[in-house]
MOPAC internal coordinates of N, CA, C and O (Angstrom, degrees):
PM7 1SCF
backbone

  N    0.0000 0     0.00 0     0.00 0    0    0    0
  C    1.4546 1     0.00 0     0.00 0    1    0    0
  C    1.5412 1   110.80 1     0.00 0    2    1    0
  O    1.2310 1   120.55 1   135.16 1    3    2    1
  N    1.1379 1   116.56 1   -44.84 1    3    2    1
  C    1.6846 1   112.18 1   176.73 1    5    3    2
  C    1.3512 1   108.62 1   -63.50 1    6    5    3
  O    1.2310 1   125.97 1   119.82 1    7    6    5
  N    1.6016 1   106.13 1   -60.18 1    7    6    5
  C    1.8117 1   103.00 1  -177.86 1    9    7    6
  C    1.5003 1    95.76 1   -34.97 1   10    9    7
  O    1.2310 1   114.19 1   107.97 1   11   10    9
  N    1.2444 1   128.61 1   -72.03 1   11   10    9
  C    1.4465 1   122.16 1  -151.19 1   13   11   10
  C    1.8884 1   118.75 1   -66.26 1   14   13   11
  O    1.2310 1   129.77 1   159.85 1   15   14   13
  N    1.7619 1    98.77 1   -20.15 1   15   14   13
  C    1.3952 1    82.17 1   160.03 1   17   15   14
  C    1.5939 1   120.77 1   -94.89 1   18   17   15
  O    1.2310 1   128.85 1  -169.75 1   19   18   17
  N    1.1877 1   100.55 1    10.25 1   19   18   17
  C    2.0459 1   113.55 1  -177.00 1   21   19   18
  C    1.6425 1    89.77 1   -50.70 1   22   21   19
  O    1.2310 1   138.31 1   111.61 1   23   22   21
  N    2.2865 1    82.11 1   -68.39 1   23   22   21
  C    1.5927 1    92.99 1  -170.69 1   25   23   22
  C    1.4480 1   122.12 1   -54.33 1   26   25   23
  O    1.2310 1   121.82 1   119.49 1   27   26   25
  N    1.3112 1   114.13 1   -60.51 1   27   26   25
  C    1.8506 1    79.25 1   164.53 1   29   27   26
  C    1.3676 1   149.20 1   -32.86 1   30   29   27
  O    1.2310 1   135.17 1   117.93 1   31   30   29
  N    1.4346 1    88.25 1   -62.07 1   31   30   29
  C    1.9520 1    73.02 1   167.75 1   33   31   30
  C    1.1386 1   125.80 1   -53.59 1   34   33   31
  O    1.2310 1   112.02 1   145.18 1   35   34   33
  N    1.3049 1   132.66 1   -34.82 1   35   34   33
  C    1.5016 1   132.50 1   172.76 1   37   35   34
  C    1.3579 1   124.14 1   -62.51 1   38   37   35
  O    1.2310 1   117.85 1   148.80 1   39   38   37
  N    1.6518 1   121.70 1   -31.20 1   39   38   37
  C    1.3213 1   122.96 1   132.66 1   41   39   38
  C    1.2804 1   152.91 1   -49.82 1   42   41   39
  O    1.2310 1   125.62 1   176.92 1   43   42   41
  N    1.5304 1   106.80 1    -3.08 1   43   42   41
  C    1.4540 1   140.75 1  -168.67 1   45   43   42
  C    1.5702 1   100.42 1  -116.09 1   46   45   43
  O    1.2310 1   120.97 1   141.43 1   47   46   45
  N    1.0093 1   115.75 1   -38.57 1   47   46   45
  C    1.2070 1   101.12 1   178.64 1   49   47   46
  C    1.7946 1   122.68 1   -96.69 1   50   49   47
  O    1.2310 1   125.76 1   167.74 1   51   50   49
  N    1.6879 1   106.53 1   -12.26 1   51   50   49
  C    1.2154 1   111.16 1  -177.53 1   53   51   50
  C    1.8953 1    96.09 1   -91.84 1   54   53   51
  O    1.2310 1   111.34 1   172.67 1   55   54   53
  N    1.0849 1   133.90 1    -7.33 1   55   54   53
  C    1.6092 1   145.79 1   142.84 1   57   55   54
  C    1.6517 1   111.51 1   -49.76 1   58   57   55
  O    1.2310 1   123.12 1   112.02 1   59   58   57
  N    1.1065 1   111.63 1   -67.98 1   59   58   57
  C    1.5242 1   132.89 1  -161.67 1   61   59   58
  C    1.8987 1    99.35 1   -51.42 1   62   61   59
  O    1.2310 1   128.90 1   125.52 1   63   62   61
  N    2.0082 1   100.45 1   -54.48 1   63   62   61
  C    1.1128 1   118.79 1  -178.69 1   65   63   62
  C    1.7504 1   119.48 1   -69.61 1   66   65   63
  O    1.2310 1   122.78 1   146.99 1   67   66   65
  N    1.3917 1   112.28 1   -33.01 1   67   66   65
  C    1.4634 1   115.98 1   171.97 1   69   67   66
  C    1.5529 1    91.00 1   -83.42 1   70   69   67
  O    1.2310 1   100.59 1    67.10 1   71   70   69
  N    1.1364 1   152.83 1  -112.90 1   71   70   69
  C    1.6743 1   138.27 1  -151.17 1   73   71   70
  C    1.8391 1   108.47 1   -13.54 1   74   73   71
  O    1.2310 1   120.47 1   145.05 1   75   74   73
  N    1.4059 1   116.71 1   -34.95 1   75   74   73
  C    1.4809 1   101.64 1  -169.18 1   77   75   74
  C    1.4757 1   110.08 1   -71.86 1   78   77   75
  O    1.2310 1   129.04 1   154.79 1   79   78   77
  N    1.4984 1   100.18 1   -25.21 1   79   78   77
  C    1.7914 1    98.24 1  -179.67 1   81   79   78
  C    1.0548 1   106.23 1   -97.71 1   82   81   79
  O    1.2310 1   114.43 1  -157.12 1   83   82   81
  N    1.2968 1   128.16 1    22.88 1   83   82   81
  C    1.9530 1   129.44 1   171.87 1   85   83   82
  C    1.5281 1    84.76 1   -86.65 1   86   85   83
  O    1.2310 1   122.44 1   119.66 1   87   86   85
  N    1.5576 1   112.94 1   -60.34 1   87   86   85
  C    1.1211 1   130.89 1  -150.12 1   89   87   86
  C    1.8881 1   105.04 1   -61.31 1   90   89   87
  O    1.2310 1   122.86 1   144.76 1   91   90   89
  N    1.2362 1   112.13 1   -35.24 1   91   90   89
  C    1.4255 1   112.83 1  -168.91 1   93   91   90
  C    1.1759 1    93.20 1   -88.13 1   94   93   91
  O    1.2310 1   102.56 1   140.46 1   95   94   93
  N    1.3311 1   149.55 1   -39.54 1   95   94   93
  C    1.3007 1   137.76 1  -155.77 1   97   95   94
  C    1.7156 1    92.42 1   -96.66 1   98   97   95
  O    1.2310 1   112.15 1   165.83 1   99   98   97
  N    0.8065 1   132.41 1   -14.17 1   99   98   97
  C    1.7364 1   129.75 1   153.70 1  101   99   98
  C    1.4828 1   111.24 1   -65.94 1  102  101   99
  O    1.2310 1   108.59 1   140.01 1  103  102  101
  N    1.3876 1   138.95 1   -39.99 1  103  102  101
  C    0.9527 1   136.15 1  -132.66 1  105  103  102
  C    1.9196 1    78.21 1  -108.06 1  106  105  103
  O    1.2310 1   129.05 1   145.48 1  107  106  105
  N    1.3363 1   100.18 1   -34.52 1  107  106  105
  C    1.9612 1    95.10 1   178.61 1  109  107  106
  C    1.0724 1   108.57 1   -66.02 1  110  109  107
  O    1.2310 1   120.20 1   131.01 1  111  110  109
  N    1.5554 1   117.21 1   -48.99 1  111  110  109
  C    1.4512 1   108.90 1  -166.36 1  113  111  110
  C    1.6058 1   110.40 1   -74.26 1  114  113  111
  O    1.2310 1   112.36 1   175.91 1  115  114  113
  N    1.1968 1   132.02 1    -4.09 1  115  114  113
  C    1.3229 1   131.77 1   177.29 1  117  115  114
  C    1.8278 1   116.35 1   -78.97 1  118  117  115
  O    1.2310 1   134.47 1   130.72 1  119  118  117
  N    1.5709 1    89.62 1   -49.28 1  119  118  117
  C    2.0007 1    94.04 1   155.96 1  121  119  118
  C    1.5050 1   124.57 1   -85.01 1  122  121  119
  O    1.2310 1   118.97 1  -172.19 1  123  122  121
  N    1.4164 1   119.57 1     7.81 1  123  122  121
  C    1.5014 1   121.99 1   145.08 1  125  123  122
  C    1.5762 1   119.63 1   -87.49 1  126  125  123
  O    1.2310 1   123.99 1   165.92 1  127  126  125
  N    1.0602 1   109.96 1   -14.08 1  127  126  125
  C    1.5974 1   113.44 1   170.65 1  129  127  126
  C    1.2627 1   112.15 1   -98.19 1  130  129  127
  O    1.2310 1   110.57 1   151.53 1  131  130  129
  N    1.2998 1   135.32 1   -28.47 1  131  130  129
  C    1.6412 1   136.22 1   171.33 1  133  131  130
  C    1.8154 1   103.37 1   -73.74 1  134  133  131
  O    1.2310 1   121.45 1   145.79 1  135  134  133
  N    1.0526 1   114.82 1   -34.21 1  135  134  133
  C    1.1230 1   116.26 1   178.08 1  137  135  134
  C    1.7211 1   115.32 1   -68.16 1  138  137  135
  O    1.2310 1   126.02 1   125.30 1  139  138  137
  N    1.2240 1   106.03 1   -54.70 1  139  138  137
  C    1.2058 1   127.21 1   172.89 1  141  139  138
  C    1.5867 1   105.73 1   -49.67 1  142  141  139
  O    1.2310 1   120.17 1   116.43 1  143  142  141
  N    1.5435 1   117.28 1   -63.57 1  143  142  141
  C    1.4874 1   106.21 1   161.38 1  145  143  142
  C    1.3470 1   142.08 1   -31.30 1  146  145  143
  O    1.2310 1   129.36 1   132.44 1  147  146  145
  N    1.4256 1    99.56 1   -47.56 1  147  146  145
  C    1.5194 1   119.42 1  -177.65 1  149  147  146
  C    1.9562 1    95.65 1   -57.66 1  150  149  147
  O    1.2310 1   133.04 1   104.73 1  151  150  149
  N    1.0306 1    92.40 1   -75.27 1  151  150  149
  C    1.3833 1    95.28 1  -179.86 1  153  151  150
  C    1.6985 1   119.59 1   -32.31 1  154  153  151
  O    1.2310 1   128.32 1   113.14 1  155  154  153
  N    1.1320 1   101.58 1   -66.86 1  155  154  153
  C    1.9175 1    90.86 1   149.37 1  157  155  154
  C    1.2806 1   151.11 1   -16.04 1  158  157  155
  O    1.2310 1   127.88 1   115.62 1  159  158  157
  N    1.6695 1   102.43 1   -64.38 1  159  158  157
  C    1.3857 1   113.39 1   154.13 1  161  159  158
  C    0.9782 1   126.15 1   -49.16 1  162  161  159
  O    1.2310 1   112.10 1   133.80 1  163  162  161
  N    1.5613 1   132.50 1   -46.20 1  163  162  161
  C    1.1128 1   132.57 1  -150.14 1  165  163  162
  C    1.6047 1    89.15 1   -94.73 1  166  165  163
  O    1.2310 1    95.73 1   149.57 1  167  166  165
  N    1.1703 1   160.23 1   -30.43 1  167  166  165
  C    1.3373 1   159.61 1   109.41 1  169  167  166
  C    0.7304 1    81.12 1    15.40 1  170  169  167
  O    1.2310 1   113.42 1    63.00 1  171  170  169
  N    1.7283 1   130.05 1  -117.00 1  171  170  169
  C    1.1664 1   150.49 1  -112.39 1  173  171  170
  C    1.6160 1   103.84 1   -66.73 1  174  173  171
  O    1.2310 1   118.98 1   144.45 1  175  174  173
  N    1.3487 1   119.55 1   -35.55 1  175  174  173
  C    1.1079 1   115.17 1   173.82 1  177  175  174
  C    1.3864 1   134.15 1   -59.23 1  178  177  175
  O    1.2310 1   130.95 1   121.75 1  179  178  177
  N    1.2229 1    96.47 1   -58.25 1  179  178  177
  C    2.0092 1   111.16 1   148.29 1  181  179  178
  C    1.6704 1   106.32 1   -15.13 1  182  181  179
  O    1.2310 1   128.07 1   112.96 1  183  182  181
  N    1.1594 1   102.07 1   -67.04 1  183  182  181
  C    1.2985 1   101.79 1  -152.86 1  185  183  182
  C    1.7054 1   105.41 1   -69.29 1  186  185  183
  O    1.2310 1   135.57 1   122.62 1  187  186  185
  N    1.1685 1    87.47 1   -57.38 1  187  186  185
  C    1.8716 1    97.49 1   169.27 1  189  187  186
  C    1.6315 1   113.87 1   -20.64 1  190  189  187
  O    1.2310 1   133.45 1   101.43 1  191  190  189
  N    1.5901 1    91.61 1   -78.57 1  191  190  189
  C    1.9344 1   107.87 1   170.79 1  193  191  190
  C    1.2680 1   113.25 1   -22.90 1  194  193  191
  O    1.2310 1   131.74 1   113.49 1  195  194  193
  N    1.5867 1    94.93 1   -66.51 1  195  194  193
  C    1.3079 1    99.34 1  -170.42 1  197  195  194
  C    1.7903 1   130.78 1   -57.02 1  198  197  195
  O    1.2310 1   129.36 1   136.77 1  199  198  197
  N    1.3311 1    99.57 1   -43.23 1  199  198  197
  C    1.2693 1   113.20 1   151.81 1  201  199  198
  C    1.8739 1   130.03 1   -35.84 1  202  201  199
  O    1.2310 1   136.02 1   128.16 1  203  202  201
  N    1.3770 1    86.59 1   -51.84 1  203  202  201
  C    1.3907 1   103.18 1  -166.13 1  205  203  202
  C    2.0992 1   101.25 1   -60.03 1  206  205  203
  O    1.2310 1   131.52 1   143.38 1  207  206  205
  N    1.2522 1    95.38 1   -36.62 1  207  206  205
  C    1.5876 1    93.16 1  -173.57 1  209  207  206
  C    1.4213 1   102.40 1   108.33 1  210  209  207
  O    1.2310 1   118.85 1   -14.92 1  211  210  209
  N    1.8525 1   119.79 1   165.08 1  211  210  209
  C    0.7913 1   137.68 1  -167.16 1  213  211  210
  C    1.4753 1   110.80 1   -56.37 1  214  213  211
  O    1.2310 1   116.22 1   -29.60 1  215  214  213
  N    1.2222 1   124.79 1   150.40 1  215  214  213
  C    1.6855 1   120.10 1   174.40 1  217  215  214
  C    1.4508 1   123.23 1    87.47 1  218  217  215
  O    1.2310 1   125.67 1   169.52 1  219  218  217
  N    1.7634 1   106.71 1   -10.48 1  219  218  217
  C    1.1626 1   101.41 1  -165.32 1  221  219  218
  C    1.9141 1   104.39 1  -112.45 1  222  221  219
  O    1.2310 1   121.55 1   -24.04 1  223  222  221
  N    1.3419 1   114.63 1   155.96 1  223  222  221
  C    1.4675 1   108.95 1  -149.96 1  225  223  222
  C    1.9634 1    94.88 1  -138.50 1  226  225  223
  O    1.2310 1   128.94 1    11.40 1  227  226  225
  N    1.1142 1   100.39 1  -168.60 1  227  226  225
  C    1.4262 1   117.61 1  -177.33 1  229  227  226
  C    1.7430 1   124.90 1   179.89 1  230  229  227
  O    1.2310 1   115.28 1   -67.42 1  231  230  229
  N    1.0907 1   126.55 1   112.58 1  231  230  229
  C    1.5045 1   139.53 1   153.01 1  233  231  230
  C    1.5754 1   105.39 1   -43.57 1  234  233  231
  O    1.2310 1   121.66 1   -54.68 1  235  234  233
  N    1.5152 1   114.44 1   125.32 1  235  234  233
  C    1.3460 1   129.68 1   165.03 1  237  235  234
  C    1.6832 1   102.07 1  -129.01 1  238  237  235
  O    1.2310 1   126.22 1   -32.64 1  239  238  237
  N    1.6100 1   105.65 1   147.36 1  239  238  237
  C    0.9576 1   120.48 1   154.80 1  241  239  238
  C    1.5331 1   128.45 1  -104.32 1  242  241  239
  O    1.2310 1   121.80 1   -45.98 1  243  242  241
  N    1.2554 1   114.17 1   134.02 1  243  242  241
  C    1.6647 1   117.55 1  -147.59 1  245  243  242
  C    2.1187 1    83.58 1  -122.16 1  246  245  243
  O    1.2310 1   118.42 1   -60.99 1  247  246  245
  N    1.5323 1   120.61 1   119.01 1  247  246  245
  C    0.7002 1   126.27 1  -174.20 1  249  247  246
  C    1.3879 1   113.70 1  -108.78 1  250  249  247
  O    1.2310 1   123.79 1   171.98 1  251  250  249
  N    1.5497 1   110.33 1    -8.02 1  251  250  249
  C    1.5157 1   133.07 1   176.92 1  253  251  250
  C    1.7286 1   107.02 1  -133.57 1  254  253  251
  O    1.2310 1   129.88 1   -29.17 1  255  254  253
  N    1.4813 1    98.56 1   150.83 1  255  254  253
  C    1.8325 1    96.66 1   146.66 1  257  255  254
  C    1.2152 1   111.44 1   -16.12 1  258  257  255
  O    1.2310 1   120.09 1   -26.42 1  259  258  257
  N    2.0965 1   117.44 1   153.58 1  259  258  257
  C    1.9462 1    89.50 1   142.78 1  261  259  258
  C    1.9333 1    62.26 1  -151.73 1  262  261  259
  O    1.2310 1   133.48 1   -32.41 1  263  262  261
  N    1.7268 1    91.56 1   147.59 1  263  262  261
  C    1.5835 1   105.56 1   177.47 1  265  263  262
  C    1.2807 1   103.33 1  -120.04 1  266  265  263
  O    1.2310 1   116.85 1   -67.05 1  267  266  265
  N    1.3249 1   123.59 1   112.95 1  267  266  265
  C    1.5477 1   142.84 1  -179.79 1  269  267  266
  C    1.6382 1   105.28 1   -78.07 1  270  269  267
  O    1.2310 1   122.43 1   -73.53 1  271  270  269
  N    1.3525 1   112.95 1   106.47 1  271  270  269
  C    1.6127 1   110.00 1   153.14 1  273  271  270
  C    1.4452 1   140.03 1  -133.16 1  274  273  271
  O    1.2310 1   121.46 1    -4.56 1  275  274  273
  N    0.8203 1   114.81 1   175.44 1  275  274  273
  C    1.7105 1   113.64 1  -166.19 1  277  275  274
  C    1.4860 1   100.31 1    21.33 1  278  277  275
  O    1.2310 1   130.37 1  -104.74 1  279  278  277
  N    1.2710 1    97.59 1    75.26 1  279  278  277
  C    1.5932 1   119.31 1   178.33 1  281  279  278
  C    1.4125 1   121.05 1    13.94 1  282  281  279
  O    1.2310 1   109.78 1  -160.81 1  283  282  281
  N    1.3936 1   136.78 1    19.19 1  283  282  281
  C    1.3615 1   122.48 1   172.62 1  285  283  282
  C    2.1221 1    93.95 1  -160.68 1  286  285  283
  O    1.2310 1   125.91 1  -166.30 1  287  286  285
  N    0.8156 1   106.25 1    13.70 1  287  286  285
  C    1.3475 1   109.96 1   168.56 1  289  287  286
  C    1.8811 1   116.24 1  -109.04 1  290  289  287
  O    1.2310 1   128.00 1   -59.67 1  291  290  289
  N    1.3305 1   102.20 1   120.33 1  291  290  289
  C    1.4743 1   105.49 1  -176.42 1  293  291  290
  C    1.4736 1   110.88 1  -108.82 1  294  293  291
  O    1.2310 1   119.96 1   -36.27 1  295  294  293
  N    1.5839 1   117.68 1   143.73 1  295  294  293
  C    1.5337 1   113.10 1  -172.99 1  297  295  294
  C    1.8330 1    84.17 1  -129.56 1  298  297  295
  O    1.2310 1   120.42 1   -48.21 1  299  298  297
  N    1.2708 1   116.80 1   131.79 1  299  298  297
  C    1.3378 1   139.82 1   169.26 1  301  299  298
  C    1.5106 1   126.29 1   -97.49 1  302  301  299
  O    1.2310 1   121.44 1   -89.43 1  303  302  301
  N    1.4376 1   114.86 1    90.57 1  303  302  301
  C    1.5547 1   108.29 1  -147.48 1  305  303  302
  C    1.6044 1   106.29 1   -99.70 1  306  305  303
  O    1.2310 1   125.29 1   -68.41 1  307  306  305
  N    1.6491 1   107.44 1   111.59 1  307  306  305
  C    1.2047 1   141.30 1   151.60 1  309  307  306
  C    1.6395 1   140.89 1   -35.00 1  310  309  307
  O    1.2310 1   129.63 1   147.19 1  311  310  309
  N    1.7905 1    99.03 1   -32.81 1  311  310  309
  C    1.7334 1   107.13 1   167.50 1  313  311  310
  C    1.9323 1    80.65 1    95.51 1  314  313  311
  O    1.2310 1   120.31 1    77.07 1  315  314  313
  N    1.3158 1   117.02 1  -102.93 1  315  314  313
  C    1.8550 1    85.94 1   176.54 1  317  315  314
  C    1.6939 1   130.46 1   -93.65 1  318  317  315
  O    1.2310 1   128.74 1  -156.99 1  319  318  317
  N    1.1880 1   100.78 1    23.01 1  319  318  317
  C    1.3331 1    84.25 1  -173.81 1  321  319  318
  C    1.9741 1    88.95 1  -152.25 1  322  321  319
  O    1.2310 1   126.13 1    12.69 1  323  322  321
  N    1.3426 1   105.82 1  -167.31 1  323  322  321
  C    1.5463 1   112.41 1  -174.16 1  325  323  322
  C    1.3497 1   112.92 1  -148.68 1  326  325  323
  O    1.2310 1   113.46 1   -28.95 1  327  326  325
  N    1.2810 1   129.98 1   151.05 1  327  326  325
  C    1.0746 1   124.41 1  -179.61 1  329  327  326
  C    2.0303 1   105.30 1  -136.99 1  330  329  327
  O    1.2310 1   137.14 1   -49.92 1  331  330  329
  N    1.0851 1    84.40 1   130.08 1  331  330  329
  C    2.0529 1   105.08 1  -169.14 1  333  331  330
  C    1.4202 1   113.63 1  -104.18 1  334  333  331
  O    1.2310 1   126.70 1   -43.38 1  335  334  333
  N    1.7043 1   104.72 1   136.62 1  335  334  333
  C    1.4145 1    92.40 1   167.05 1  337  335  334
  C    1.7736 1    88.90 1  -157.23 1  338  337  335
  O    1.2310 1   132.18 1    -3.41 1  339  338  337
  N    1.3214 1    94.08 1   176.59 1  339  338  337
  C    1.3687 1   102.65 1   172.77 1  341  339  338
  C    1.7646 1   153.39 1   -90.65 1  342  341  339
  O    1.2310 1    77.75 1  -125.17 1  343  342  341
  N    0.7480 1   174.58 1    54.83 1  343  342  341
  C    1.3159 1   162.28 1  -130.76 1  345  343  342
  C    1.6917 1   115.64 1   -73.03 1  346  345  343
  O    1.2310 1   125.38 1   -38.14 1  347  346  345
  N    2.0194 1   107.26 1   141.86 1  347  346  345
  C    1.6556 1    67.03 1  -168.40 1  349  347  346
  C    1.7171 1    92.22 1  -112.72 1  350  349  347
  O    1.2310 1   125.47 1  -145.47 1  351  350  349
  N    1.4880 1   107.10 1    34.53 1  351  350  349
  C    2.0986 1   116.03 1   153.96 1  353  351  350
  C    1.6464 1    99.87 1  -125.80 1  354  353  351
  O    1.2310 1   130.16 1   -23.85 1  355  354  353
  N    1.4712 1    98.01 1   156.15 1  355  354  353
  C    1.3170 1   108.11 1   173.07 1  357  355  354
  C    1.2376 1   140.41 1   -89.79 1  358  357  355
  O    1.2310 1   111.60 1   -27.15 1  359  358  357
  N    1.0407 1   133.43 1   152.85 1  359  358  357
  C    1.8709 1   118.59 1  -168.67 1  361  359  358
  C    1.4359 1   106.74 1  -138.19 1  362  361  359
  O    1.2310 1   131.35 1   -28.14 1  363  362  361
  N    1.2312 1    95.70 1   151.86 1  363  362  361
  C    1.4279 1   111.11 1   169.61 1  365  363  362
  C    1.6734 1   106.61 1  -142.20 1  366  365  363
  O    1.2310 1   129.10 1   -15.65 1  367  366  365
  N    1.7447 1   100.06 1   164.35 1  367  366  365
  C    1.4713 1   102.40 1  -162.75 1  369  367  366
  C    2.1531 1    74.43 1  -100.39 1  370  369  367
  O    1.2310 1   109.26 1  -138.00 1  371  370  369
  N    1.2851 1   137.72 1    42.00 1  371  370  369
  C    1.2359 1   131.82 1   148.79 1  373  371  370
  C    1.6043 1   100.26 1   102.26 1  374  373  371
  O    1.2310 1   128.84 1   141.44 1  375  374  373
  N    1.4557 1   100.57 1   -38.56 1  375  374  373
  C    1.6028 1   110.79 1   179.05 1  377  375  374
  C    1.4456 1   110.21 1   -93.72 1  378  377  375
  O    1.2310 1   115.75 1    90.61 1  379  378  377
  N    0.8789 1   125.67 1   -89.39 1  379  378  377
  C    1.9659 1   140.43 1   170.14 1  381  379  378
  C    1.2089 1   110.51 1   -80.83 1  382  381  379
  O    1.2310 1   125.24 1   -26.93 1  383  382  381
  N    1.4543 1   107.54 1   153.07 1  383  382  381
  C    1.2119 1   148.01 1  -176.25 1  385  383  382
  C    1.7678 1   114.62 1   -77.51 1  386  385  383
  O    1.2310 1   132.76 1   131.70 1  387  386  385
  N    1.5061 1    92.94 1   -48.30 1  387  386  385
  C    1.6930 1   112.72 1   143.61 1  389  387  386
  C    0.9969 1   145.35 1  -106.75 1  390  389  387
  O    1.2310 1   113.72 1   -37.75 1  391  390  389
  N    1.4009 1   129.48 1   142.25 1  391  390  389
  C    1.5961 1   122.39 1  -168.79 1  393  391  390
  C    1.5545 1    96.64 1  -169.19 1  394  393  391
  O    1.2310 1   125.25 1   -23.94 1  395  394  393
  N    1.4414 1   107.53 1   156.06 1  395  394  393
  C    1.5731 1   112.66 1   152.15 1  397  395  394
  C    1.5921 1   109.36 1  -116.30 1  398  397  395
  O    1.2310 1   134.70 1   -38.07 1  399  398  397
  N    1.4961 1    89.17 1   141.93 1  399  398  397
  C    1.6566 1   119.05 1   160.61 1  401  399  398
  C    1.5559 1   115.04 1   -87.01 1  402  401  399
  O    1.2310 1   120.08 1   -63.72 1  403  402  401
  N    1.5418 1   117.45 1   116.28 1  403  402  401
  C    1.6498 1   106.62 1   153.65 1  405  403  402
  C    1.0386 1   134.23 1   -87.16 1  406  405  403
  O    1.2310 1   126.17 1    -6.56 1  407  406  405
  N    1.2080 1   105.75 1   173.44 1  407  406  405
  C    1.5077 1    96.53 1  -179.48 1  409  407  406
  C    1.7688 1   132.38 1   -62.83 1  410  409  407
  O    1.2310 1   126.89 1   -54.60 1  411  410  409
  N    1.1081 1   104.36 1   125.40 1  411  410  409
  C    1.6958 1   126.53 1   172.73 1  413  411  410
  C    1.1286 1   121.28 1   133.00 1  414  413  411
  O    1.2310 1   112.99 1     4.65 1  415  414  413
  N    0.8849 1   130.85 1  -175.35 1  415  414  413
  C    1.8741 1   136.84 1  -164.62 1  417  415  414
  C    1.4151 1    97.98 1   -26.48 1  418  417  415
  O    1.2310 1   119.76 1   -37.78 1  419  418  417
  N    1.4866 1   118.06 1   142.22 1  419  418  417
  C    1.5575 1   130.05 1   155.12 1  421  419  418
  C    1.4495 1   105.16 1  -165.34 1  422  421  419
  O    1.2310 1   123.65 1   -46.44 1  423  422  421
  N    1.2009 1   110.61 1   133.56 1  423  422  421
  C    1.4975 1   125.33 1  -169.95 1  425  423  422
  C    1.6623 1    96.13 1   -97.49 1  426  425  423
  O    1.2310 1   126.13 1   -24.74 1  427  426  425
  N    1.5369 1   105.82 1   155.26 1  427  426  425
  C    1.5590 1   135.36 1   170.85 1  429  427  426
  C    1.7844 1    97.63 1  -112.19 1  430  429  427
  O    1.2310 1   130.91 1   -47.36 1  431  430  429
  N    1.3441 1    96.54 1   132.64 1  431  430  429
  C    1.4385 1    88.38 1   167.98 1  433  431  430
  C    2.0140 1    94.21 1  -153.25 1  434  433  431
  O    1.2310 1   124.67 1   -10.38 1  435  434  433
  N    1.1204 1   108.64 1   169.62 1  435  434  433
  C    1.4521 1   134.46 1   176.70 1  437  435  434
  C    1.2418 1   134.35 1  -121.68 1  438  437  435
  O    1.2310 1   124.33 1   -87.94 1  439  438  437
  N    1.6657 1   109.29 1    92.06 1  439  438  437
  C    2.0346 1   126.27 1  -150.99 1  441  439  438
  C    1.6698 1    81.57 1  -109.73 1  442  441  439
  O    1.2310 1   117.83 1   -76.97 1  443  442  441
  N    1.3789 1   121.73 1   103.03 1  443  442  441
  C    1.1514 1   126.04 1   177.25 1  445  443  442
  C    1.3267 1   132.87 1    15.50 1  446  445  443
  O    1.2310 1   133.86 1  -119.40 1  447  446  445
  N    1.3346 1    90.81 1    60.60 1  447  446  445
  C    1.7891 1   111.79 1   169.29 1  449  447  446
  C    1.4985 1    85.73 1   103.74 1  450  449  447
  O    1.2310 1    96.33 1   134.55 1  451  450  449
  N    0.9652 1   159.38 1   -45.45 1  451  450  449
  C    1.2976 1   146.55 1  -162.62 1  453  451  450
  C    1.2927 1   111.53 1   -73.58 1  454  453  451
  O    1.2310 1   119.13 1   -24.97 1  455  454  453
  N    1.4054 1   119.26 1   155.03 1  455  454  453
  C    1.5703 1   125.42 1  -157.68 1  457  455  454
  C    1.6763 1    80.00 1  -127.82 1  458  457  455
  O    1.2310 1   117.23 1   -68.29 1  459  458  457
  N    1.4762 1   122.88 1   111.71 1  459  458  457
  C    0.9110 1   130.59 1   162.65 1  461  459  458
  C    2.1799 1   124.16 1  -113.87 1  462  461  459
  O    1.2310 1   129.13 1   -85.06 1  463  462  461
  N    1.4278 1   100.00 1    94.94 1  463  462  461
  C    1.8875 1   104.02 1   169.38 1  465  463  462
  C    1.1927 1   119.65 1   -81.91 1  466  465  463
  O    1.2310 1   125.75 1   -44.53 1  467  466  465
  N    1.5156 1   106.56 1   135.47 1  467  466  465
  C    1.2725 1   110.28 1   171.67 1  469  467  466
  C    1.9493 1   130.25 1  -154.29 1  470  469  467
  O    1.2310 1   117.75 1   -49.13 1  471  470  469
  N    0.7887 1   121.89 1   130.87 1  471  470  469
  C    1.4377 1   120.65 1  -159.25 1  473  471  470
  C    1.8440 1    92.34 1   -43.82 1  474  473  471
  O    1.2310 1   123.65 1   -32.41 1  475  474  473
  N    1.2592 1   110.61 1   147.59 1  475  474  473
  C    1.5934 1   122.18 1   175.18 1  477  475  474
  C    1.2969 1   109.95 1   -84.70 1  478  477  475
  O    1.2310 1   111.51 1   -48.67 1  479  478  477
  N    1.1139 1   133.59 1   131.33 1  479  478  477
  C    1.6883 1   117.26 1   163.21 1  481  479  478
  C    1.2427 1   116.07 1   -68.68 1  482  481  479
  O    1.2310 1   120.10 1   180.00 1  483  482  481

């Protein structure tokens, strides 16, 4: 009777211990995909703007960091790791070429052909 409740618990706990790493490696890939989104959006907007023609602008919500460099490369900051994507116009926050955005309001807008981001007040 003990052996057999030994083995349970030892089956209970090698259960207990495999669900926690289902659970964490779900829980990464869910902020590698929001991240990954973000990065998207903020693409997609670019392109939109840009499209749209001079004068025309846009509200983003920034739910992470995002570090803008060599004007069309975006880094989405994770705490250890990063997630990259591309833009295919370039931006600047008006001053540099590089910069980071934190998280919350930052508008896209379009100053005659220029793709200018910048944190919202």
């Amino acid at each position: 009777m003990i052996t057999a409740i030994g083995i349970m618990i030892i089956i209970f706990l090698f259960m207990l211990f495999f669900a926690y790493h289902v659970d964490k490696e779900k829980r990464s890939a869910e902020r590698l995909s929001s991240a990954e989104n973000l990065c998207i959006r903020i693409a997609s907007a670019a392109s939109g703007i840009y499209l749209a023609g001079p004068g025309s602008e846009i509200n983003l919500t920034l739910d992470r960091n995002a570090t803008f460099e060599a004007g069309s490369s975006i880094f989405i900051d994770l705490g250890e790791e990063e997630v990259f994507c591309r833009t295919p116009v370039n931006f600047t926050n008006s001053t540099d070429a590089t910069f980071t955005l934190h998280d919350g309001s930052a508008s896209v807008r379009n100053e005659r052909g220029a793709l200018i981001i910048q944190q919202s007040q």
